[in-house]
Every structure is written in structure tokens, then in C-alpha cells.
C-alpha positions in Angstrom: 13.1 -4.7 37.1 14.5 -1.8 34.6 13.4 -1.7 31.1 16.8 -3.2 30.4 16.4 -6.1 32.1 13.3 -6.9 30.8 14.7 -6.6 27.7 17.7 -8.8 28.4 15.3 -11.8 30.3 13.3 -11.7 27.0 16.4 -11.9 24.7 17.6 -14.6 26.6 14.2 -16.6 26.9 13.7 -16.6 23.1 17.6 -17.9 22.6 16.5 -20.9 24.8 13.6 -21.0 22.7 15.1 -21.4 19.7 17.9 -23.8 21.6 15.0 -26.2 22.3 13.5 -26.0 18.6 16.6 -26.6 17.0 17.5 -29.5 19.3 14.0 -31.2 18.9 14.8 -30.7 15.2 17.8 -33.1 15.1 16.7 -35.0 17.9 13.8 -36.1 16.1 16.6 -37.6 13.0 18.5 -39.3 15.0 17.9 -42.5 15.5 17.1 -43.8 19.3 20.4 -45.4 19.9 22.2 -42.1 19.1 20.1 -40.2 21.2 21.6 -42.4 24.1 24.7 -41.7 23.7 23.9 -37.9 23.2 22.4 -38.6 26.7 25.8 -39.9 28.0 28.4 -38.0 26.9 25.9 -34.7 27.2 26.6 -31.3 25.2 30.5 -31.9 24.6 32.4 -32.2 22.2 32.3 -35.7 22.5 28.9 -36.1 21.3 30.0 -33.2 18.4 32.1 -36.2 17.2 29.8 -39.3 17.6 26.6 -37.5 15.9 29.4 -37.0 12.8 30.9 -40.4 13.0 26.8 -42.0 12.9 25.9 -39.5 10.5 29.2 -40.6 8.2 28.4 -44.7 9.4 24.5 -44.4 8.2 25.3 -42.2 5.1 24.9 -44.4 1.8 27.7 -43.0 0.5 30.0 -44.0 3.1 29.0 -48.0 2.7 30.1 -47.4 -0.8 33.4 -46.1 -0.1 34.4 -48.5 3.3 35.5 -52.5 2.1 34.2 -54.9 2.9 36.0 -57.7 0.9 39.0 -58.0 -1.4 38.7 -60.5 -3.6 42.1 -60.7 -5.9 42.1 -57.5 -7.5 38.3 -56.3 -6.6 37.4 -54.9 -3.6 34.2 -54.8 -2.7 32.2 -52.5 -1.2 29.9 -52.4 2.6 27.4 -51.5 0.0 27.5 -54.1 -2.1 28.5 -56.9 0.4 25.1 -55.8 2.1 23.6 -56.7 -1.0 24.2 -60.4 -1.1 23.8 -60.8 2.8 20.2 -59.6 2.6 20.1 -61.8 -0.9 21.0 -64.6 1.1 19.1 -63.8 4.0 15.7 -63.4 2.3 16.4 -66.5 0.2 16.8 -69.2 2.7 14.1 -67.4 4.7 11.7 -67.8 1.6 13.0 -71.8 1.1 12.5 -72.9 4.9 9.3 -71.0 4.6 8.2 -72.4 1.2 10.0 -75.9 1.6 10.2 -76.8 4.8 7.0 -75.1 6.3 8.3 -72.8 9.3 10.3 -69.8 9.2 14.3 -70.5 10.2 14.7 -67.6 12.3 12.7 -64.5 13.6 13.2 -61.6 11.4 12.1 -59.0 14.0 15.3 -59.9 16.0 19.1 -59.3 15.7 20.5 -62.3 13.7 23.5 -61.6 15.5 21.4 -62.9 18.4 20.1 -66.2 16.9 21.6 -69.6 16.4 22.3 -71.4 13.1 24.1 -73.9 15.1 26.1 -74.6 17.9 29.4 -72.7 16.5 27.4 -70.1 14.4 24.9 -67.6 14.3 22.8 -67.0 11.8 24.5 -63.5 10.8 27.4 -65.8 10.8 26.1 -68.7 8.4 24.7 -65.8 6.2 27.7 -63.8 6.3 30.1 -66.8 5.0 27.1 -67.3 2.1 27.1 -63.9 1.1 30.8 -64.4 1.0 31.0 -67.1 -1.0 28.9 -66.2 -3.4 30.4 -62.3 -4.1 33.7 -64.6 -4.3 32.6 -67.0 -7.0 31.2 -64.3 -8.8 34.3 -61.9 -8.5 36.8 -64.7 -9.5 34.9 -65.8 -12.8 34.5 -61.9 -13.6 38.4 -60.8 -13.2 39.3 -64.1 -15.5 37.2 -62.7 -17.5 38.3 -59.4 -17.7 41.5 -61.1 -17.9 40.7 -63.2 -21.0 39.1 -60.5 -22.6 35.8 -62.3 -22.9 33.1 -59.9 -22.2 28.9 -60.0 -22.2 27.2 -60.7 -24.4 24.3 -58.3 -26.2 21.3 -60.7 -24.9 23.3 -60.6 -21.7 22.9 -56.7 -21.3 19.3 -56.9 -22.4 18.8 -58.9 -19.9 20.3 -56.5 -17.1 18.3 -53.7 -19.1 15.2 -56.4 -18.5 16.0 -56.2 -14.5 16.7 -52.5 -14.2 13.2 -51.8 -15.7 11.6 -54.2 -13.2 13.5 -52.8 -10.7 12.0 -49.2 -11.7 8.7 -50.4 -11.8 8.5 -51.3 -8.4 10.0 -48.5 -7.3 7.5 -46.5 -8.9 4.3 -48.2 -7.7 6.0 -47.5 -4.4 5.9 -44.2 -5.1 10.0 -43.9 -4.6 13.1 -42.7 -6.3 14.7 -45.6 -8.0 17.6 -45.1 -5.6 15.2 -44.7 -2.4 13.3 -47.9 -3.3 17.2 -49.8 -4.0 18.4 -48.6 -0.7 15.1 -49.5 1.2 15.2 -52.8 0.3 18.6 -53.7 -0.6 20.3 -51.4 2.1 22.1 -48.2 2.5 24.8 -47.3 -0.5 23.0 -49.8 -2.9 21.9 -47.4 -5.5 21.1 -47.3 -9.7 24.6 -47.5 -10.6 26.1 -50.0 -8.6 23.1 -52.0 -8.6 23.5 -52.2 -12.5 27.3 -53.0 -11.9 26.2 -55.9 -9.6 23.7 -57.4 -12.2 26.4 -56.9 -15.3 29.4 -58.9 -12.9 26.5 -61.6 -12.1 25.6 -62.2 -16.1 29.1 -62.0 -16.8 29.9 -64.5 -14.2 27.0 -66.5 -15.4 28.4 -66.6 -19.6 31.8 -67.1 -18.5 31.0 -70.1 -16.4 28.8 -71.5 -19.6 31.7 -70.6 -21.6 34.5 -72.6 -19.2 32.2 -75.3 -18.8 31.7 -75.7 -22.8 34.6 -75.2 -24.0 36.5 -79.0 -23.8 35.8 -81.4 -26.3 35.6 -85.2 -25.9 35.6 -88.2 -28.4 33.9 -91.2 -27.4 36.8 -92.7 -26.4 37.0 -90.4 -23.5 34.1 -90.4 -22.0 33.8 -94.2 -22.1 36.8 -94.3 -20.3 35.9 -91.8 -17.9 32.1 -93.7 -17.2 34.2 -97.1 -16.7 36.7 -95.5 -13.9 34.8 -92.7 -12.7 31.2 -92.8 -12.5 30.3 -96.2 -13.1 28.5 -96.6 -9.5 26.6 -93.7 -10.3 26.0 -93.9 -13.6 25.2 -97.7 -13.5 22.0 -99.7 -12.6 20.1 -102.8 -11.3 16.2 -103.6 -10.9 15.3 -105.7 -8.0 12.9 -106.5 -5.2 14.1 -106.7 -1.4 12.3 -106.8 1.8 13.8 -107.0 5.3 13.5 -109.3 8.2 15.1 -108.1 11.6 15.5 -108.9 14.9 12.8 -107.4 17.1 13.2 -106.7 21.1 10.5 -108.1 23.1 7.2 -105.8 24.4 4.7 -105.8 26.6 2.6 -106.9 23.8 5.6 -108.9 21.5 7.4 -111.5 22.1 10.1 -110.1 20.3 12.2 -112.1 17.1 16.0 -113.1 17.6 18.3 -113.0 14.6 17.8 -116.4 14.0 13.9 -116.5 13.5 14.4 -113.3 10.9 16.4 -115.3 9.1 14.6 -118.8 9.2 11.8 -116.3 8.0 14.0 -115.1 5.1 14.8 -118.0 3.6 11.5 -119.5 4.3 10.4 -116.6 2.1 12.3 -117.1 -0.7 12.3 -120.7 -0.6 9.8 -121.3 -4.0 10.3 -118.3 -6.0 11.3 -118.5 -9.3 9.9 -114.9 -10.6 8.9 -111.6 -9.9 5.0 -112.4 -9.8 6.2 -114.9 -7.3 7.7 -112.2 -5.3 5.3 -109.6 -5.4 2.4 -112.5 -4.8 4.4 -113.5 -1.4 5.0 -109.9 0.1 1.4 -109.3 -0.4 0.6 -112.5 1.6 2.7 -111.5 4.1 1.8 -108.0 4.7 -1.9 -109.2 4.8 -0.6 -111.8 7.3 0.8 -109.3 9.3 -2.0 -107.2 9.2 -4.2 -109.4 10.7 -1.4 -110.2 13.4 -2.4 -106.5 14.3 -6.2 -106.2 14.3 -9.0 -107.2 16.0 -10.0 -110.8 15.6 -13.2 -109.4 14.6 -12.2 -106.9 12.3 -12.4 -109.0 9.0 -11.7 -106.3 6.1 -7.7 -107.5 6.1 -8.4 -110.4 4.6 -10.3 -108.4 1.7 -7.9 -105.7 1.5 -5.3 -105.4 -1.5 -2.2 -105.0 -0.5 0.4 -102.5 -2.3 3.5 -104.5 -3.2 6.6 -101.8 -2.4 9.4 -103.7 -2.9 10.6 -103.3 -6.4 13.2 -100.8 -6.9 14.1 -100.1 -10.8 16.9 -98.2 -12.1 19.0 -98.1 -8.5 22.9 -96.9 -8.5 25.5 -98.7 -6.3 25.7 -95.5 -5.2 22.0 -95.2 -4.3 21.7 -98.8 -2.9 25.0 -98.2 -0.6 22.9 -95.9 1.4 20.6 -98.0 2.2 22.8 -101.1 2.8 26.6 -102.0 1.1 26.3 -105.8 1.8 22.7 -105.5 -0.5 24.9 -102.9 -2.8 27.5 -106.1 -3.1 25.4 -108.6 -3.5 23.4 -107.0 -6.7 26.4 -105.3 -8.4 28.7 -108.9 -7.9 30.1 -109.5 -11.4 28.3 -113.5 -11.2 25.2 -111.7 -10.7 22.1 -112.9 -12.9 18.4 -112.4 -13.7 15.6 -114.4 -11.6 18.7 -114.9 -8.6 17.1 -114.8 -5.2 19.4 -115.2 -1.9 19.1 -114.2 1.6 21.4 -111.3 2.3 22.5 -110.0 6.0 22.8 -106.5 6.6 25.8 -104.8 7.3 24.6 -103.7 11.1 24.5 -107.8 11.4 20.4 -107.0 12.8 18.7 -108.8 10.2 18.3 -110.2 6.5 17.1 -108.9 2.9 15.0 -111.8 0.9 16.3 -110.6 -2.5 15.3 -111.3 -6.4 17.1 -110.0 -9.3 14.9 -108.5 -11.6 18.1 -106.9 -14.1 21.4 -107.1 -13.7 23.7 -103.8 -14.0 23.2 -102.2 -17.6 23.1 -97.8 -18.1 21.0 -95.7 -20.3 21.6 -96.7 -23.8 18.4 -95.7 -24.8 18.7 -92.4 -27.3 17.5 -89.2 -25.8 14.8 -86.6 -27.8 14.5 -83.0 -28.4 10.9 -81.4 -29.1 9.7 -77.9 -28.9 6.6 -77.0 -27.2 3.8 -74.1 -26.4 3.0 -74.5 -22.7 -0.6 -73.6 -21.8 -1.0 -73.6 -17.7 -4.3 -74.3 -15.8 -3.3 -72.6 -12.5 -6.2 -75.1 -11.1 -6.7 -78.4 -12.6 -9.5 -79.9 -10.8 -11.2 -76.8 -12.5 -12.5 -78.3 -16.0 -13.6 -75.5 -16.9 -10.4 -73.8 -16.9 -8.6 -77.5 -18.4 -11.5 -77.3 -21.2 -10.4 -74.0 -22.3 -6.5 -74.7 -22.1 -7.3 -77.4 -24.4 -9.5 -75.5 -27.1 -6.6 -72.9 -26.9 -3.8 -75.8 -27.4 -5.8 -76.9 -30.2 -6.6 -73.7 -32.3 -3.0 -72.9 -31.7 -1.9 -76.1 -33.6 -3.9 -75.5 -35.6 -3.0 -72.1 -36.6 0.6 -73.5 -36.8 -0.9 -76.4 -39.4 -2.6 -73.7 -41.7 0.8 -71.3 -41.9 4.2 -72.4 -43.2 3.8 -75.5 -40.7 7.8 -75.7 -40.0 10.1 -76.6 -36.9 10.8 -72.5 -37.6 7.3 -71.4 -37.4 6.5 -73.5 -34.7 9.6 -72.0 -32.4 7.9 -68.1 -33.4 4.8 -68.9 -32.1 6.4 -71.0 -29.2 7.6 -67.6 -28.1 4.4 -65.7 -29.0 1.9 -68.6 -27.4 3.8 -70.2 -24.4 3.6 -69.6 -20.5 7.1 -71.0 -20.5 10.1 -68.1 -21.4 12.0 -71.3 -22.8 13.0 -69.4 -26.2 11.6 -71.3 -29.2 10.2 -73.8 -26.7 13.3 -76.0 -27.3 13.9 -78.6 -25.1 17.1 -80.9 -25.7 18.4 -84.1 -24.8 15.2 -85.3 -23.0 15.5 -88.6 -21.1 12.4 -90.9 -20.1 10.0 -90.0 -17.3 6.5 -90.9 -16.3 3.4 -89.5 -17.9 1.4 -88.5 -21.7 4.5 -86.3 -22.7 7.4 -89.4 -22.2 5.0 -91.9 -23.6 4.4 -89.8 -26.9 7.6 -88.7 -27.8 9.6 -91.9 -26.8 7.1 -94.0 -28.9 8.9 -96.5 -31.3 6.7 -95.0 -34.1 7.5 -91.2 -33.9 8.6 -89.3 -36.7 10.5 -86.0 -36.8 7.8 -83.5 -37.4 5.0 -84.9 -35.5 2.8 -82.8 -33.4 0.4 -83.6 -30.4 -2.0 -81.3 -27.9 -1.0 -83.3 -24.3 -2.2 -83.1 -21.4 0.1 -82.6 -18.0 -0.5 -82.5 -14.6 0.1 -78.5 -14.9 -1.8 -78.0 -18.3 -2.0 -78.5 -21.7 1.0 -78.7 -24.2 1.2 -78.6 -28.1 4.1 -80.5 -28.8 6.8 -80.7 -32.0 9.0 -83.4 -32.0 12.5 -83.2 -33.7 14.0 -86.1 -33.3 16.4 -88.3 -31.0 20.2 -87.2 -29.7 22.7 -88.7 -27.8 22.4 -91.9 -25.9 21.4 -90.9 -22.3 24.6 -92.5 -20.5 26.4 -90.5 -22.8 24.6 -87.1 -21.7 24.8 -88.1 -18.1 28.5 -88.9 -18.2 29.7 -85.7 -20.7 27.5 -83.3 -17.7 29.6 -85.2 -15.1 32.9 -84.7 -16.7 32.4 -81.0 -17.8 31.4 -80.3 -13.7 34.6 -82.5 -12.6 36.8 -80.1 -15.3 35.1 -77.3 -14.5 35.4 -77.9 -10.8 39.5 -78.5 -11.7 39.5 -75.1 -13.5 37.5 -72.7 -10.9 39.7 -74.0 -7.6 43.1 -73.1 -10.0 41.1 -69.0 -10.2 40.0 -69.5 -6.7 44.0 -69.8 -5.6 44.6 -66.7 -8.1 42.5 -65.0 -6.6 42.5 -64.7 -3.0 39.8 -63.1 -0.6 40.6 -60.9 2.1 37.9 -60.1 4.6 37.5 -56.2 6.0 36.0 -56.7 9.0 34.8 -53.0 9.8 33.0 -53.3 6.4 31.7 -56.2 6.8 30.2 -55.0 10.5 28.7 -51.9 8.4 26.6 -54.0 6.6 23.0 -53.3 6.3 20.5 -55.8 8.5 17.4 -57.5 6.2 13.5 -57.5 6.8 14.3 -53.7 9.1 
């Protein structure tokens, strides 16, 4: 071989060399599924032109600038559409998981590729959610716009409060803000629009307060709206029932027609003339039926206490039509009285209720309170230990509080300074009754505006102010009903003004969760 072939072979060899690097180089950015179809269409011009359309499909700014949604006179962008789908996605992940007990879907498989339900997969169900939500969201902020109501100052703190949480993840990740945004949120979500996306959700958020606050009602009106409206849910009996039903025949049971269960029912009821006498028999007869069920030698039935279950206080129509309407009926009948006992079928026509009256239908007259309180949390209560020192901090707390200025004022600064609660001032209003220390303090009959306590919870310890009573409680539970019902009346008139559109490239561009 001449000198100028060698030459030539060893030009030529270190081309290919240098082919190969460069072609490891990209080969090793592009992702695996993009490397197949490099495979397919080989060194064309084809594959020129796909490696540019996945480079344009995966860059962040392109989910920025394709739409996803149009929602009246917004559009909305892959970007931030991806957003709220892996918002959603991680949410009711986190509830099955914390709530339930067992994760709703795999998250190291295509959603796409698992069923929600028989019509839907989960990409589906999670899609429409996402949807939703951007929707309710972008309607309330172009009425907004529209009104000319805009955020408030607190509001953009509170944005400010997110974006600096937001960077201090990002740092102990050791990422660029917009790295850590895009990582987690998906591709396009970055500083700017992520900022946009939390100032449209607090905007949406005072808007809605504002709509929902904004009518006023005597009275009058909402007397008139408790009698027509909500009276079955807003109205209430106490009594006892207990159920006797026909039983098929077993192996081991002879089985109970429809006419013993109700020879049973009104033999039950036959001599009672009071609640004690009601709760006296249903113990008798659960201890009877115990015994029906264990060995004739097994004695400790007959010492056993049993629980009486049967009394049911403060139940709607509402509530008791779920469980049966002919019971419903019978206990919201206008000649309905205290101490009335009857035998009642059920609607399925299987059995009979023995039932006693124990009130008939009244609502919440009784006044609600408001109070302010420091919140000190035992993260383990069984430890008391840890409950001894809540307490001694509860207590020099109050304490501090009763040697300063010892006002509803100074008590809401160190609420702020002192609680484990971000409630501001500790102010909680219009309090109705519930079970425990706290309810039993502050709905005594002897308590004064101004009194203080150091209470015990099932979380912790509270230091407690009490201010004094409010509205009756009906009159809270029916104004909340009516201001959701005109609410409700207002948002469907924006939702009609403001259409979505769905972009259905955009929405396929969308960025996939837990990958």
C-alpha cells in the first residue's frame, strides 16, 4: 500500500472514529424510546425530523407554549395543566394511602394502563379532576379580573410564604429552583408560572370568600328558608329503636317468619313506659341472646354487662331516611309525642322496629360561643411525661398572660407567639356543642366573658379565653346552607360564561407523576 493510501485509510478510520463518539454522545441523551425509533427509520432524514420533534415535545418550554385547555378567555398551558394532574394524582394517592390503608393504583405503571372503573382509567379520572379544578379556579379568577377585585396584601404574603418553601426544598436538594419545580411538578413548570399558579389559586380562594359573603339576610329570611328548605336536615328527634326480622332457617336455626319478629316486637314493647325501661329490656335481651349462643356451660353471659346501643340523639329526617323512611315517618309525624312507643314495619316489609320517643323534632336553639386559645400538642399522650410538661407550659403561659395587660388583645399576641395552631389570634367563632373538657367549660351556664382555663384534650393541653356567646346554632347552620345554595346559583351562571375547551394534543403532552 503507497504512502498515500495509508494516509487516506488513516483519515478515514479516525472520521469513523469520531462518527461513533459523536453518536454515543447523543445516543446516550436520548431517551430509550427515541433510540427505537432512530433504530427504525435508520440514518434518514426521517429520524433528522423525529429527534427534533422529541427534542421540541420534551423541552419545558414547549409545554409552556402548546394548550392544553381554554377556559373562557384563559388558555391554559401543557405546563400548567401538568401541574394539577400530578396535584391530583399525588393527592388521592396520599388519601387512599393515609385513609383507606392501600395504595389505589401502582405508581410504577402507566396510569393510562390502569382502571378507575369500568369506563375510565385512572389517567382518565385524574385528567377530568385536574380539569375541574383548573376550571373552577380560572372562572372565579377572570370574574375577578372582571370585577376589578384583586388580592389581597396577606394574600401575596402568603404566595411569597410558598415560594420560599418551595426554595428551600429546592435547595436542600441541591437544585435550581426551576430544576427542583420541573422535577417534581413536570416539564415547563418553572419560578414564574409556578408563582402565577399560586397568585390565580389565592385569588380564586378571596373571591370565592368574597361571593359567598357578600348577601345579607334578616331573620325573616332565613327562617323562611329553614322552614321550606332545610328543615329535614336541619331538624331533630332522640329516640331508641331496635329491629326484629325475619330469619331463613340453618343448619343450626330454625329460622323466624315475619310473624314471630313481630309477635317479638310488640311483646317487647308491651310494658314500657320510659327510657330506663327501654334500655333495661334491650339489655335483657341481648344477654338472652347471648346465652342462646354459648355453651351451656360457659356461665359469664349471665354476669356480663351489656352495652345498650340503641339510643340515637340528635337524628335528621334526613339521617333516619337512610336507614329506614317508614322509621323516618313515624318519628317526624306531626301527632308525634315524648314517652310514645309503637311497633313500626320496615319499608323492605322483612321485619319490625320496637320504638320509644325520647324528643320530639326541635333544632339548635341553643346559643353558639367564641373563645380564643393557645394550643400546646403532646405528639404522644400516653407519655406523661411529655402531658406533664404541656401542662406546666399551659400554665406559666396563663400565667404570663395574667401578670401583663391580661386583655382579650394580649391574649390573641401571645396566641400567635405561644400556639402550635396557625389559627391567627387563636380565634375560634361560632362554636357549637361537642363532647369533652373544652365543650363542658365553655358551654357552662356560669361562664363569664373573660374567663380563662388550662384544659386538657385528647391532643394536648389548651389555655383557653372565653368571649362570649353568638348566634343561635340553627341560625349558623341555616345562614352556611343558604350562602352555599347562593353561591352555588352564582358560580353555575360564571361557569356558563365561561366555557372550557379541551386541547387534546396538550393535554396528551402532559407530564406523568411519581416518574
Amino acid at each position: 500500500m503507497s504512502e498515500e493510501q495509508n494516509k487516506f485509510e488513516k483519515r478515514k478510520q479516525e472520521a469513523q472514529k469520531r462518527k461513533r463518539k459523536l453518536q454515543k454522545m447523543q445516543n446516550s441523551k436520548i431517551k430509550p424510546r427515541t433510540k427505537h425509533v432512530l433504530a427504525v427509520v435508520g440514518g434518514s432524514l426521517a429520524a433528522i425530523i423525529v429527534v427534533i420533534a422529541l427534542v421540541f415535545a420534551n423541552a419545558g418550554f414547549t409545554r409552556r407554549m402548546v394548550t392544553a385547555l381554554e377556559i373562557g378567555n384563559e388558555k391554559v398551558s401543557s405546563a400548567e395543566y401538568s401541574y394539577y394532574y400530578i396535584q391530583q394524582a399525588i393527592s388521592t394517592y396520599n388519601t387512599y394511602a393515609q385513609m383507606i390503608g392501600y395504595a389505589p393504583f401502582d405508581t410504577g405503571k402507566s396510569l393510562d394502563r390502569q382502571d378507575y372503573s369500568d369506563t375510565q382509567s385512572w389517567a382518565d379520572y385524574l385528567s377530568d379532576s385536574a380539569i375541574s379544578a383548573l376550571r373552577g379556579i380560572k372562572t372565579l379568577v377572570q370574574a375577578a379580573n372582571e370585577e376589578g377585585f384583586t388580592i389581597s396584601e396577606e394574600g401575596v404574603e402568603t404566595v411569597e410564604r410558598t415560594m420560599q418553601s418551595l426554595q428551600t426544598y429546592a435547595d436542600s436538594a441541591n437544585m435550581t429552583l426551576n430544576r427542583y419545580l420541573a422535577d417534581v411538578y413536570g416539564l415547563g413548570m418553572n419560578e414564574e408560572l409556578m408563582r402565577q399558579t399560586q397568585m390565580d389559586y389565592q385569588l380564586a380562594l378571596e373571591y370565592e370568600e368574597a361571593l359567598r359573603a357578600r348577601p345579607e339576610y334578616t331573620e325573616e329570611d332565613l327562617e323562611e328558608y329553614y322552614q321550606n328548605s332545610v328543615y329535614d336536615t336541619y331538624t331533630y328527634v332522640d329516640l331508641r329503636y331496635y329491629e326484629f326480622a325475619q330469619e331463613d332457617a340453618t343448619d343450626d336455626s330454625e329460622g323466624k317468619t315475619l310473624e314471630e319478629a313481630k309477635a317479638e316486637a310488640d311483646d317487647f314493647i308491651s310494658d314500657i313506659e320510659s327510657a330506663a325501661d327501654y334500655s333495661r329490656k334491650i339489655r335483657a335481651l341481648l344477654r338472652e341472646e347471648a346465652l342462646e349462643n354459648t355453651d351451656s356451660e360457659d356461665s359469664s353471659s349471665e354476669e356480663e354487662d351489656f352495652t345498650d346501643n340503641t339510643e340515637r340523639i340528635g337524628v335528621s329526617r334526613t339521617s333516619l331516611e337512610s336507614v329506614d323512611a317508614n322509621l323516618a315517618e313515624w318519628a317526624f309525624a306531626e301527632e308525634r309525642a315524648v314517652d310514645d312507643v309503637a311497633v313500626v314495619e320496615n319499608e323492605d316489609g322483612t321485619g319490625y322496629y320496637a320504638v320509644y320517643m325520647v324528643n320530639t323534632a326541635y333544632r339548635n336553639d341553643y346559643n353558639t360561643v367564641n373563645m380564643r386559645q393557645i394550643y400546646i400538642e403532646v405528639e404522644d399522650t400516653e407519655d406523661e411525661e411529655a402531658m406533664e410538661e404541656a401542662k406546666t407550659r399551659a400554665e406559666e403561659i396563663l400565667q404570663e398572660w395574667k401578670d401583663g395587660e391580661a386583655t382579650e388583645e394580649s391574649f390573641a399576641a401571645l396566641a400567635d407567639e405561644e400556639s402550635d395552631l396557625s389559627v391567627e389570634g387563636g380565634l375560634y367563632e361560632q362554636m357549637a356543642k361537642g363532647e369533652g373538657d373544652i365543650t363542658d367549660w365553655l358551654f357552662d351556664e356560669n361562664r363569664q366573658p373573660g374567663d380563662t382555663a388550662v384544659l386538657e384534650s385528647s391532643g394536648g393541653y389548651h389555655v383557653v379565653y372565653y368571649i362570649g356567646q353568638d348566634e343561635p346554632y340553627w341560625k349558623v347552620q341555616v345562614e352556611s346552607a343558604k350562602r352555599s345554595e347562593d353561591y352555588n346559583n352564582t358560580y353555575a351562571e360564571l361557569e356558563e360564561k365561561y366555557p372550557v375547551v379541551e386541547h387534546a394534543f396538550g393535554i396528551w403532552l402532559r407530564s406523568e407523576p411519581f416518574r
